[in-house]
C-alpha positions in Angstrom: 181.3 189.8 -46.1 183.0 192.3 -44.1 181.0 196.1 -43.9 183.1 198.9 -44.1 182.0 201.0 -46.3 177.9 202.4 -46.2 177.5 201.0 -49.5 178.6 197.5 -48.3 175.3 197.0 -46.2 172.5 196.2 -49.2 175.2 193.4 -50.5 175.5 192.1 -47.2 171.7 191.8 -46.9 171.7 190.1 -50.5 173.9 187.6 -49.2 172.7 187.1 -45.6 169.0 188.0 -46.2 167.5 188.8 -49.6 163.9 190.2 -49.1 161.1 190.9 -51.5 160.4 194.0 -49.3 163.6 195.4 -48.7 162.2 198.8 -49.5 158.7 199.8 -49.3 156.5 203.0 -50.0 153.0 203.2 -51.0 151.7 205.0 -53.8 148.2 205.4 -54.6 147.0 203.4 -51.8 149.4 200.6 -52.6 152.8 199.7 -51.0 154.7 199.1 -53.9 157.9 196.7 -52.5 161.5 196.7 -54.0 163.3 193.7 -53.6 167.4 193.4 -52.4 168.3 192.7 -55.6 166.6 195.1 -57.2 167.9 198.0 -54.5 171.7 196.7 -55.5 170.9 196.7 -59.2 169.0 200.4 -59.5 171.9 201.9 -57.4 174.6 200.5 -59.6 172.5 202.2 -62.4 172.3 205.1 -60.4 176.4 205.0 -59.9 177.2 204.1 -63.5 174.5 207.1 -64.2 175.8 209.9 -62.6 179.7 208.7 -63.8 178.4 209.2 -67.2 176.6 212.6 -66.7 180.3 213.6 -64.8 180.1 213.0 -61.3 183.9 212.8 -60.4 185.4 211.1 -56.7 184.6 214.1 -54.2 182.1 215.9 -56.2 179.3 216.2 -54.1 175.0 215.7 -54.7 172.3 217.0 -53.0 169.2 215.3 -51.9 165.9 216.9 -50.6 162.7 215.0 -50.1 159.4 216.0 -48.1 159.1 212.4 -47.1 161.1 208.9 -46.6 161.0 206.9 -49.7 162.6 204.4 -51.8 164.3 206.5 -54.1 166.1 208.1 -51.8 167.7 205.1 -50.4 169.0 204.0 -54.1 170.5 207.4 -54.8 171.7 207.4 -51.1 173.7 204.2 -52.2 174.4 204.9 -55.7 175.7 208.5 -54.6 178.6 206.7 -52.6 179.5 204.3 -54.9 180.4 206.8 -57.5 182.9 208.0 -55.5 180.7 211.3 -54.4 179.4 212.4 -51.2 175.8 213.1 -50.5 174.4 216.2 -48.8 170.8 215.6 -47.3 169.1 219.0 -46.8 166.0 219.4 -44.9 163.0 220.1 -47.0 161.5 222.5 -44.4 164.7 225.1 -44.1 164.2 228.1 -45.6 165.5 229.3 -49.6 168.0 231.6 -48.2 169.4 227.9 -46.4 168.7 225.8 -49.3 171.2 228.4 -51.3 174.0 228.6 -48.7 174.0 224.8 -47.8 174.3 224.5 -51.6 176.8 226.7 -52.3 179.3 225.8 -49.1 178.9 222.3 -50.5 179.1 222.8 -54.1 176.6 220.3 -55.0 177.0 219.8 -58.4 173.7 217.9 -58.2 170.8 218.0 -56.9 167.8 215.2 -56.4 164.4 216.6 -54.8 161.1 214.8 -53.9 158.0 216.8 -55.1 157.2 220.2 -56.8 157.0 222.0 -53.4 160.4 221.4 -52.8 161.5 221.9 -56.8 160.3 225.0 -57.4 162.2 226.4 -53.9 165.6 225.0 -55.2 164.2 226.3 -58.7 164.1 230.1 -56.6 167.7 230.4 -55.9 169.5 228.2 -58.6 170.6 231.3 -60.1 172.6 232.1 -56.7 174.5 228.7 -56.5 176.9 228.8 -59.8 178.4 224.9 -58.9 174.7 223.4 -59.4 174.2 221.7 -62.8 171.3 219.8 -63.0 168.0 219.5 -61.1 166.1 215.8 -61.0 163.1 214.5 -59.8 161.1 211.5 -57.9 158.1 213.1 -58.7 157.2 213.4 -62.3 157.3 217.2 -63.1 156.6 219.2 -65.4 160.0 221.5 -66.7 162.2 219.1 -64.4 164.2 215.9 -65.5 163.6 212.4 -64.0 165.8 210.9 -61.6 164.7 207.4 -64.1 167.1 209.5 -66.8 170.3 209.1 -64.1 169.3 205.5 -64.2 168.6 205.0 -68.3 172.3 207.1 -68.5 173.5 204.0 -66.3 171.5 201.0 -68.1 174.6 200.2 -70.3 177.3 197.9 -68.6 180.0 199.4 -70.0 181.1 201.8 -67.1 180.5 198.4 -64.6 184.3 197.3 -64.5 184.6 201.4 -63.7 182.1 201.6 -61.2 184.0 198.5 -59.2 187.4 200.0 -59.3 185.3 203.4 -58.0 184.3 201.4 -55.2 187.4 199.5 -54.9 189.1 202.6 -54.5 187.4 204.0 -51.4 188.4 203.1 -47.8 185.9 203.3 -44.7 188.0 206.6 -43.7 186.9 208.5 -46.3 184.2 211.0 -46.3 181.1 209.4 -46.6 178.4 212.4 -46.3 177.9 215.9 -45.3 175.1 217.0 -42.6 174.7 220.5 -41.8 173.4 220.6 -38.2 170.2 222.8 -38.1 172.1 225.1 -35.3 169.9 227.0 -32.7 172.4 229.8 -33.5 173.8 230.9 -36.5 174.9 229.1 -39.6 174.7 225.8 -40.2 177.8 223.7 -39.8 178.5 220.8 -42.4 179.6 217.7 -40.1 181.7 215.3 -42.3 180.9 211.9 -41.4 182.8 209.1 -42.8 182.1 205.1 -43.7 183.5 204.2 -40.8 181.9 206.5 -38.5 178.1 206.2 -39.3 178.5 202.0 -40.2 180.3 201.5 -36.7 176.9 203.1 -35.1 175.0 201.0 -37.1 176.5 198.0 -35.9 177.2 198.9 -32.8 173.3 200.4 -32.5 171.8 197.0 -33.5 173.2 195.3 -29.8 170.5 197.1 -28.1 167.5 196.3 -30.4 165.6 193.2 -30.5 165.3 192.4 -34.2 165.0 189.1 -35.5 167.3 189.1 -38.2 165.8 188.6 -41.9 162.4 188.7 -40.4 161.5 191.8 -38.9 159.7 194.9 -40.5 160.3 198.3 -39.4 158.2 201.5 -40.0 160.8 204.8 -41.0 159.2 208.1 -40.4 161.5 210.7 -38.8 163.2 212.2 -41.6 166.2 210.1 -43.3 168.2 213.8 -43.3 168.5 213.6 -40.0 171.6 211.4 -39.4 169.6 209.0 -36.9 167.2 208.0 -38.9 169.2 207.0 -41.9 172.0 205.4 -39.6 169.0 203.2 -38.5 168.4 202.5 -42.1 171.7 201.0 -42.5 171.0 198.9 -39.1 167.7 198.0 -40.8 169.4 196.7 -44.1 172.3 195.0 -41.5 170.0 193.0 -39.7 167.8 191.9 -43.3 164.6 194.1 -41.7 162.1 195.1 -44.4 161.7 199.1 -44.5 158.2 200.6 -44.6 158.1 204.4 -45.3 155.3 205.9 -43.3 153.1 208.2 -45.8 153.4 211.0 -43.5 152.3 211.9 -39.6 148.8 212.1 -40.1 148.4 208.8 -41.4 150.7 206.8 -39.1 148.6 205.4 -37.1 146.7 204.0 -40.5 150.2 203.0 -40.9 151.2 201.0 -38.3 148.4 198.9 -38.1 148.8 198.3 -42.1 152.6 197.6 -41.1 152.5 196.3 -38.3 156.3 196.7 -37.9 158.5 195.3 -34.5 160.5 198.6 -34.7 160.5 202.1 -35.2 162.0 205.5 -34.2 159.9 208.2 -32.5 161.0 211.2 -31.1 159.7 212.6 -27.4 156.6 214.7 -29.0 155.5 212.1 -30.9 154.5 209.8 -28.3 153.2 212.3 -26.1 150.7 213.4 -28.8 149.9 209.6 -29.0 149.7 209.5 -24.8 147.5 212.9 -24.7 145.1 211.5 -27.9 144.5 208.3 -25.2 143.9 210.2 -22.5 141.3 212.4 -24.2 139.8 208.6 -25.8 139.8 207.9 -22.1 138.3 211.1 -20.9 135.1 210.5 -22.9 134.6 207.3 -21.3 132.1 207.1 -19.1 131.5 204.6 -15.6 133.3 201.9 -14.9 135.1 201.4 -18.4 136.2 205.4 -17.4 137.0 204.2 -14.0 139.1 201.6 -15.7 140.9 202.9 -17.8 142.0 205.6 -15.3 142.8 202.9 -13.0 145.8 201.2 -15.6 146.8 204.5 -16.5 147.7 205.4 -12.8 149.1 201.6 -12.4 151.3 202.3 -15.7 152.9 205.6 -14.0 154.3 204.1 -11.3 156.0 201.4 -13.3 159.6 200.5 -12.0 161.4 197.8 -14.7 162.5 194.2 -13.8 159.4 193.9 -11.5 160.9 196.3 -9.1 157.2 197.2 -7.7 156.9 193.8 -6.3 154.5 190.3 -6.9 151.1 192.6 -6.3 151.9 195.6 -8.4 152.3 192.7 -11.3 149.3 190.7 -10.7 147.4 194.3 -11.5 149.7 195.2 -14.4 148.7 191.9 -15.7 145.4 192.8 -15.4 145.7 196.3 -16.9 147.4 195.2 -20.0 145.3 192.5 -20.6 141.6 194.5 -20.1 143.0 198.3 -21.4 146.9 198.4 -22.4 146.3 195.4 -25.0 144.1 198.3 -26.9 147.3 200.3 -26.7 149.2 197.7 -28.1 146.7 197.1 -30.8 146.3 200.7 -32.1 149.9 200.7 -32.6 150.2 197.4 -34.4 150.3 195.0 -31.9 153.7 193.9 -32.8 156.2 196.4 -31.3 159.3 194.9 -29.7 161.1 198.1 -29.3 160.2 202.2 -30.0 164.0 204.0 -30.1 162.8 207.5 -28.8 166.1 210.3 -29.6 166.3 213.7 -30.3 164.9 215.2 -27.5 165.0 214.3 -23.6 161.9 211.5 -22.7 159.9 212.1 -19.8 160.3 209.8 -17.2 156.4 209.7 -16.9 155.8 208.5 -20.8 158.9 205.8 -20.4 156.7 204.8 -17.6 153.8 204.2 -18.8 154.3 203.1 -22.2 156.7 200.3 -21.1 153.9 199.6 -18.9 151.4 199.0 -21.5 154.1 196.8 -23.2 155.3 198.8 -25.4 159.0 199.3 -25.1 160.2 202.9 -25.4 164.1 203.3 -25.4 165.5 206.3 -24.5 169.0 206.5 -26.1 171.6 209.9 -26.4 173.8 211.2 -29.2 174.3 213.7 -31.6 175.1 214.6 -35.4 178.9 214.8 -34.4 178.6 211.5 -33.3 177.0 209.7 -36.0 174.6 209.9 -33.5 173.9 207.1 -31.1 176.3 207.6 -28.0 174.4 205.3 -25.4 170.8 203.9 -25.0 168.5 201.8 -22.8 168.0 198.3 -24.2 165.6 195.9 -21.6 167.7 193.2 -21.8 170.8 192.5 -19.5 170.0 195.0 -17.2 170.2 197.8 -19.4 167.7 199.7 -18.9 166.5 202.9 -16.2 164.3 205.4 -16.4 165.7 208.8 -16.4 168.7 208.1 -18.1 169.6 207.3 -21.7 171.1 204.1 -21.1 174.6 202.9 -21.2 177.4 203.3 -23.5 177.7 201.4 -27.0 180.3 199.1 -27.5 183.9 201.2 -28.1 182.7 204.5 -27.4 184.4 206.3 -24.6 182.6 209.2 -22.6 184.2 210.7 -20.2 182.6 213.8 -17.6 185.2 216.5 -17.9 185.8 218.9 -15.0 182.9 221.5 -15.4 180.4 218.1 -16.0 180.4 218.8 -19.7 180.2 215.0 -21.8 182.7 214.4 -23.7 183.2 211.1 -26.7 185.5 209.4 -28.4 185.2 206.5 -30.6 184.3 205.0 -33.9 181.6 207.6 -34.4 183.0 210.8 -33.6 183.2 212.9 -37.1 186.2 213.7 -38.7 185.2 217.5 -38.8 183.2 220.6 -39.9 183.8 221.1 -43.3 185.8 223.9 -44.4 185.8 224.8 -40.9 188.9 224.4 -38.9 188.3 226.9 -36.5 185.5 225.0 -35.0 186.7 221.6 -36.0 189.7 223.0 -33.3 187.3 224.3 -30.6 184.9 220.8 -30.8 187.3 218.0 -30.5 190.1 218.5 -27.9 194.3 217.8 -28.2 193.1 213.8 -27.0 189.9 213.6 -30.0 187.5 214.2 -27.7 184.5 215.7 -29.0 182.7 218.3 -26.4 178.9 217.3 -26.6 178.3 221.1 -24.9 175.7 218.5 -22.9 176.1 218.4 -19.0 175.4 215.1 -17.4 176.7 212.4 -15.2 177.4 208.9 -15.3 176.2 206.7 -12.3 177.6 203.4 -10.7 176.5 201.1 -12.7 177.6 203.0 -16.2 174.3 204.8 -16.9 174.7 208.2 -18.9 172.6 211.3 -17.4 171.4 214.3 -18.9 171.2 217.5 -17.1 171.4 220.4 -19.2 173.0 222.0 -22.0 176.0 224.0 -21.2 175.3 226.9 -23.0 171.9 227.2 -22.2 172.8 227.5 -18.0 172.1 231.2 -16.7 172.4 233.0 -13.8 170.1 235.1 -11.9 170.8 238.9 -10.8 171.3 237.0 -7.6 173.3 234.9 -8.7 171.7 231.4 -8.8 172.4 229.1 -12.2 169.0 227.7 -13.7 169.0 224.9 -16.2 166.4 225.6 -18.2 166.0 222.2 -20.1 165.1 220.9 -16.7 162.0 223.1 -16.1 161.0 222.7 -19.6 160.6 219.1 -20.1 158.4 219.1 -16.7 156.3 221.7 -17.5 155.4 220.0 -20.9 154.4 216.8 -18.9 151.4 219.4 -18.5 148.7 218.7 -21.4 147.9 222.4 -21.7 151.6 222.6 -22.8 153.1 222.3 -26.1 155.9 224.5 -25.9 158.0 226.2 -23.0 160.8 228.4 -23.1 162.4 229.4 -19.5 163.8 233.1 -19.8 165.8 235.1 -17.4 169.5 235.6 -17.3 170.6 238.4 -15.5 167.4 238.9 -14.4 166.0 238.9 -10.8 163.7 235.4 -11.1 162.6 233.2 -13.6 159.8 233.3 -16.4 158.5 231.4 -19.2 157.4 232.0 -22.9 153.9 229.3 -23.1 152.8 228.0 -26.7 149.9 226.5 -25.2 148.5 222.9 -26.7 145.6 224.8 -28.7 143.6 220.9 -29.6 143.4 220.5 -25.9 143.1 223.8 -25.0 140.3 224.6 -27.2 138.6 221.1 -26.0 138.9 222.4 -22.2 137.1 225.7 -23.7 134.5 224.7 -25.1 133.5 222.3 -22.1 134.0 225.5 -19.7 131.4 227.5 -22.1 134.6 229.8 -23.1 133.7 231.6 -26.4 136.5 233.0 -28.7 136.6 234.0 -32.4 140.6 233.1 -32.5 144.0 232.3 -30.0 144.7 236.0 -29.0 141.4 236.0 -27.7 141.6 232.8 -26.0 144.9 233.3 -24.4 143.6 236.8 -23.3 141.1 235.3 -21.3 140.6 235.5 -17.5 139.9 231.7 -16.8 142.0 230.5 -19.1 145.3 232.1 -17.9 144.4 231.3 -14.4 143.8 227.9 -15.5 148.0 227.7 -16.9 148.8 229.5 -13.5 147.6 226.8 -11.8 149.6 224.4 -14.2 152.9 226.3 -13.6 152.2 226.5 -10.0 151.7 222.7 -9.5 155.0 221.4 -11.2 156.7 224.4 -9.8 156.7 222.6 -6.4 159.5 220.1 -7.8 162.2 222.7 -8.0 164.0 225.3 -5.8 162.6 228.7 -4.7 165.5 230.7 -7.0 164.3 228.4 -10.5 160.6 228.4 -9.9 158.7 230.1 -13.3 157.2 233.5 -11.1 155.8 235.3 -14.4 154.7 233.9 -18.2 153.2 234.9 -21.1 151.1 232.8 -23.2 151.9 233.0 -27.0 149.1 232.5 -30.1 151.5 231.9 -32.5 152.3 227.9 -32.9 156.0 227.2 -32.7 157.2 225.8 -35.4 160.1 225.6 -37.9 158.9 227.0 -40.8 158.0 230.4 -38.8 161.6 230.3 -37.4 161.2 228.9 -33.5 162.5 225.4 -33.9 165.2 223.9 -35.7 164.5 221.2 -38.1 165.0 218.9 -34.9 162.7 220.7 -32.9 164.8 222.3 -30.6 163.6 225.9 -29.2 166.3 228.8 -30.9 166.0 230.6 -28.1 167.7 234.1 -29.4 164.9 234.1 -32.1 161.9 233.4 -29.7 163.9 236.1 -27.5 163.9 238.6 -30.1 160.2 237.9 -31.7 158.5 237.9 -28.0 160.4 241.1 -27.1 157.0 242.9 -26.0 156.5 240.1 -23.9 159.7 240.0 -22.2 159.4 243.5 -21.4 155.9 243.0 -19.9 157.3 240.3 -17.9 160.8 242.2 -16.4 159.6 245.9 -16.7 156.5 245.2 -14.7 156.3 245.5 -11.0 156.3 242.1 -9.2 
C-alpha cells in the first residue's frame, strides 16, 4: 500500500510485517507487548470513540505524558483518523504554558499520563473555556479512563463513518501541532502535515540499517518532540518492534533487557554514558587501568573507513576485542546504529564511540522541518566526523548570502499557526525555510554547523564570537555540565559554569575538600583554580579576541523545570542573563 497519510503506517506494517511486539512497555516489572493488529484495532476504537463523544474534522486533542508508552501511540493514531489533529505538550513546561498552549490550540480534549501531570492540567482548566474532558492512562482517582474513549468506540456502527473520515483526508492536510519550546518568548505552534513528517520518515529510514520486520528499537527521548515520534513512524515503516524505555535511570537496565539494534540519543546522553566509563575506568587499577586507558586514547583518534591505516587497525582490533566489547555489552551488545540530534555531537564522542563499535550518527534538522534535514549514515561513504552528514533524499539546502541554511522540501511545515506574521518572516518568496543556523556545505555535499545566527555577538572591539562553538568544547571538559559564553558589547569574553557536581564532588573528596553544600564548593580556592585550569586548556583552540578571560561558577543545576533550558535542552540565554545578573556585574564591573 501506498503511505500518505501518518495513519497509513501501522496498516502497512500489518500487511508487510505484523509483529507480536509492535508496541511494548513494561509495567510492574513486565513488558507487556501489543500486537499490529491489536494497535490498528484499539485506534479504530479510539477514532470511532472520540466521533461519538463529538470530536469533529479539525477539532484538535491534547496529549501529555511523563514518559513514552503504548497508549500514546493508539491515541496518536486514532487522533488522526478522526479527522482531528493532535497537540503533544511537553509534561515538564510549566501551568502558565500548559494553559496558553491549550487555549491557542483550543484542544477540546485532552489525554494525560499520570496524576503529576493531571492534577497540573486540573490547575488551570478553569482558564482554558474550549477544554471538555480530561482522560487518563493512569488509573485515577476523580479522572476518566482513556479505556471509556475506547468502550464509547467498541460498537461498529460509526466504522463505515470512520473510513469515509479517513477517506476524506489528503497527505496535505494538517496532521499535528508542535509548539517549539522557544529560547525566547512564546511558543510557536508549527503545523506539520501528513506529508511532511511521513516523507521524513521515509526518507529518514535510507540512512539506518534496520532489518526490516526484524529489528527492535528502544524509544526514550520524548515522543513530543517531533524527532522522536517521526522515528516512531520509521520504526512502524520498517516492521521494527518498539520498546519504551521506563525512564533515564533505568536505561541501561533497559537496553540490556532489550537489547534493541536502534535507538535515538541526544549529545548529553552519551556523554554521561562516556564520563560514567571513564570514572569505571579511573578505579581500575595496573595493567587492566593501563589498558583501558590505552583503547580509550586509540578510540580518540579514530578516522572512519580505516583512514588511520593497517597498524592503527590491528590495535583497534585489539581494543575492542579486550575493553570496547564491554562497551558494546553494557549497552546491549546489539547496536547497529545510535541517531544522536538535538544538540551538536562532539567530534571527540563520535570518535570514540564508533570506535568501540558502536555507531553514533550525528544527523541535523529542526521542528520546522519535520526534523531530519541531513545525517551521517556509515555506508556509501556517508559518513564524517564534524558534520551532520549529507542531505536526505529531495530536500534542498541551500547557504544564503550571510551563511544562514536555508530548506526546502517535503518536510518543510506548512506554517505557524495562527501566525502569519512569522509564517512570512520564516519561509522566503521561493519556500525556503531560514534555519536561523549558520553553516557550510563542503565538496563532497556534507552539511556544517557553525553557529546560530542569532546567537553571534560582537565585542566593544568589534570582533564577532560564536558562542555555540566555545560551548560545546568546553563541555568536552568533565568538570563541565553546562556553559554559557556571555559578552556582547563588552570588551572580552566570559562564561556562566554549572559545573558537573557527580564528578566534581568525586574530584573533592579525593583532594580532602570538605563542604556542607555547592555554594560552598564552588566558593572554594582549589576548586576554582582547578576550572581555571580547564578553561585555560581548551582556550588554546580559539583566537585571542573569543578566548573565555573571566567566569563564574553557578550552584544552581540548570535545568528546565527552574527555567534555563528549553524542553530540548537548549540554554535560554536572556533568562540565565537575567537570573545571573550579580554575576555578570562581578564579571564586567570588575577591574581586569
Amino acid at each position: 500500500m501506498q503511505i500518505k497519510r501518518l495513519f497509513d503506517f501501522p496498516y502497512h506494517q500489518l500487511e508487510k510485517y505484523p509483529r507480536a511486539d509492535a508496541l511494548v512497555t513494561k509495567k510492574s516489572g513486565i513488558w507487556e507487548k501489543t500486537s499490529t493488529q491489536s494497535f490498528v484495532d484499539q485506534a479504530r476504537a479510539v477514532s470511532r470513540g472520540l466521533m461519538h463523544l463529538g470530536i469533529k474534522k479539525n477539532d484538535k486533542v491534547a496529549l501529555i505524558s511523563s514518559v513514552n508508552r503504548t497508549e500514546w501511540n493508539i491515541m496518536d493514531i486514532g487522533i488522526m483518523q478522526a479527522g482531528a489533529q493532535d497537540v503533544p505538550i511537553y509534561p515538564t513546561i510549566s501551568k502558565e504554558e500548559y494553559a496558553y498552549v491549550l487555549n491557542h490550540s483550543e484542544s477540546k480534549m485532552v489525554f494525560v499520563s499520570d496524576q503529576e501531570v493531571y492534577d497540573k492540567v486540573v490547575s488551570i482548566m478553569a482558564d482554558v473555556p474550549s477544554l471538555t474532558a480530561v482522560y487518563s492512562f493512569d488509573d485515577i482517582a476523580g479522572c476518566a479512563s482513556w479505556e471509556e474513549v475506547k468502550k464509547a468506540g467498541a460498537s461498529m456502527e460509526l466504522d463505515a463513518a470512520l473510513d469515509a473520515m479517513m477517506d476524506s483526508i489528503d497527505e496535505d492536510d494538517l496532521a499535528t501541532l508542535i509548539y517549539t519550546s522557544g529560547t525566547t518568548g512564546k511558543p510557536k505552534g508549527v503545523m506539520l502535515s501528513h506529508k511532511n513528517i511521513a516523507s521524513n520518515a521515509i526518507n529518514s529510514e535510507t540512512r539506518l540499517p534496520i532489518i526490516h520486520g526484524t529489528s527492535t528499537a528502544l524509544s526514550f527521548l520524548p515522543i513530543c518532540h517531533i524527532y522522536e515520534r517521526m522515528l516512531h513512524y520509521l520504526y512502524i515503516y520498517t516492521g521494527c518492534g518498539i520498546y519504551f524505555a521506563e525512564s533515564l535511570e533505568t536505561i541501561s537496565d533497559n537496553l540490556k533487557e532489550v537489547k534493541p539494534e536502534v535507538m535515538s540519543a541526544v549529545p548529553r546522553l552519551l556523554e554521561k554514558v562516556y564520563d560514567k566509563i571513564i570514572a569505571k575506568g579511573t578505579d581500575l587499577e595496573g595493567v587492566k587501568k593501563k589498558l583501558f586507558f590505552w583503547a580509550v586514547e586509540l578510540g580518540l583518534q579514530w578516522e572512519p573507513y580505516g583512514k588511520n591505516g593497517w597498524w592503527y587497525e590491528t590495535q583497534l582490533k585489539l581494543a575492542r576485542k579486550l575493553i570496547f566489547s564491554k562497551w558494546q555489552e553494557a549497552l546491549g551488545g546489539n547496536l547497529k546504529a545510535i541517531a544522536s540530534g538535538s544538540a551538536a555531537l562532539q567530534p571527540r564522542l563520535a570518535r570514540v564511540f564508533n570506535a568501540a563499535g558502536v555507531p553514533v550518527m550525528e544527523g541535523y534538522g529542526l521542528t520546522e522541518t519535520s526534523p531530519v534535514i541531513s545525517v551521517n549514515d556509515m555506508r556509501n561513504g556517508g559518513f564524517k566526523i564534524g558534520t551532520v552528514g549529507k542531505m536526505l533524499p529531495e530536500t534542498d539546502v541551500q547557504i544564503a548570502e550571510d551563511g544562514e541554511i536555508i530548506i526546502n522540501g517535503p518536510q518543510r511545515m506548512l506554517g505557524y499557526y495562527k501566525d502569519e506574521e512569522k509564517t512570512k518572516e520564516a519561509i522566503d518568496e521561493n519556500g525556503y525555510f531560514h534555519t536561523g543556523d549558520i553553516g557550510e556545505i563542503d565538496a563532497e555535499g556534507f552539511l556544517k554547523i557553525t553557529d546560530r545566527k542569532k546567537e553571534i555577538f560582537k565585542t566593544s572591539g568589534g570582533k564577532y564570537v560564536a558562542p555555540q562553538l566555545i560551548e560545546n568544547t568546553m563541555k568536552q571538559s568533565r568538570f563541565i555540565e553546562q556553559i554559557m559564553v556571555i559578552g556582547e558589547g563588552e570588551k572580552m569574553p566570559a562564561a556562566f559554569i554549572q559545573p558537573n557536581f557527580e564528578f566534581l564532588g568525586d574530584w573533592a573528596k579525593r583532594k580532602n575538600i570538605a563542604y556542607n553544600n555547592f555554594d560552598e564548593l564552588i566558593a572554594n580556592e582549589q576548586v576554582i583554580n582547578r576550572f581555571q585550569r580547564e578553561v585555560d586548556e581548551y582556550n588554546q583552540k580559539f583566537g585571542k579576541w573569543e578566548r573565555v578571560k573571566r567566569f563564574e561558577l553557578t550552584s544552581e543545576v540548570w535545568s528546565i523545570e527552574e527555567g534555563h533550558l528549553t524542553p530540548t535542552m537548549k540554554l535560554k540565554r536572556r533568562v540565565i542573563k537575567e537570573r545571573y545578573k550579580d554575576l555578570y556585574n562581578k564579571i564586567y564591573n570588575e577591574k581586569i
